[in-house]
C-alpha positions as CSV (number, residue, x, y, z in Angstrom):
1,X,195.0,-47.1,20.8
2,X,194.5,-50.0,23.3
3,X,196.0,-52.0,25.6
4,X,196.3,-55.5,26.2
5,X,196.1,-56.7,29.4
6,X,197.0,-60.6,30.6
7,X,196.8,-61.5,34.1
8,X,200.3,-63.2,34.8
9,X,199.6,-64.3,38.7
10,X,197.6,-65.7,40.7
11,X,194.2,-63.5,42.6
12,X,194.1,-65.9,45.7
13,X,195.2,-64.2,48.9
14,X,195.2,-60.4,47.5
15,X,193.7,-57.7,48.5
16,X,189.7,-57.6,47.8
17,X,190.4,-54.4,46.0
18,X,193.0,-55.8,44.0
19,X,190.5,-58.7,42.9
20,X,187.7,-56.8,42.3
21,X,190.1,-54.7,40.1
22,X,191.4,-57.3,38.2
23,X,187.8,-58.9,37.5
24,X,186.5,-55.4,36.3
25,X,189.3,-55.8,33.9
26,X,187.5,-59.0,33.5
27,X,190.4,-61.0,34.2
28,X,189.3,-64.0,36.6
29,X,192.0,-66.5,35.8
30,X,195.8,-66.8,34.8
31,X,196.5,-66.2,31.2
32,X,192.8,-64.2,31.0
33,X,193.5,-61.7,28.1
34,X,191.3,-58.0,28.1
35,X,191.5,-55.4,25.0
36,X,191.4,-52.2,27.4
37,X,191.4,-48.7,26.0
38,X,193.8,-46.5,26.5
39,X,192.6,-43.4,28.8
40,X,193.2,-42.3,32.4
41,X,190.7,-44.8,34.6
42,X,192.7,-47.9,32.7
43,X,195.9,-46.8,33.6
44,X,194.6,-46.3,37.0
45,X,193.6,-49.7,37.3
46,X,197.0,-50.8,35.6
47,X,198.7,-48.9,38.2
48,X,197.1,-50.6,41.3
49,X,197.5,-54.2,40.0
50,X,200.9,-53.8,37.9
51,X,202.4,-57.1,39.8
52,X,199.9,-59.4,38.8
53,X,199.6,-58.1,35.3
54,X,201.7,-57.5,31.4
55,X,200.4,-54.6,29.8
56,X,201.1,-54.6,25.5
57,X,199.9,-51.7,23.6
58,X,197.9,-52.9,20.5
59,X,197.0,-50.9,17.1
């Protein structure tokens, strides 16, 4: 399984870790879209930045 990740809002005036987060992800822009898989660290990083992101699971 993985996940797909699109970044849905905007990374100016966040917190520096939520940016550096969301670029690990590498997602630097709106509508960025990552194939993540699906394990414990990810859903971590989902976790922490789950306002600025939709999460889809993919097959």
């Amino acid at each position: 399984m993985s996940l797909k990740v699109t970044l849905t809002k905007s990374l100016i005036g966040r917190k520096a870790s939520h940016i550096a987060t969301a670029k690990s992800m590498k997602l630097f822009k709106i509508g960025d879209v990552s194939i993540q898989p699906d394990n414990a660290p990810t859903k971590g990083k989902i976790a922490e930045i789950s306002y600025l992101i939709e999460v889809e699971e993919v097959k």
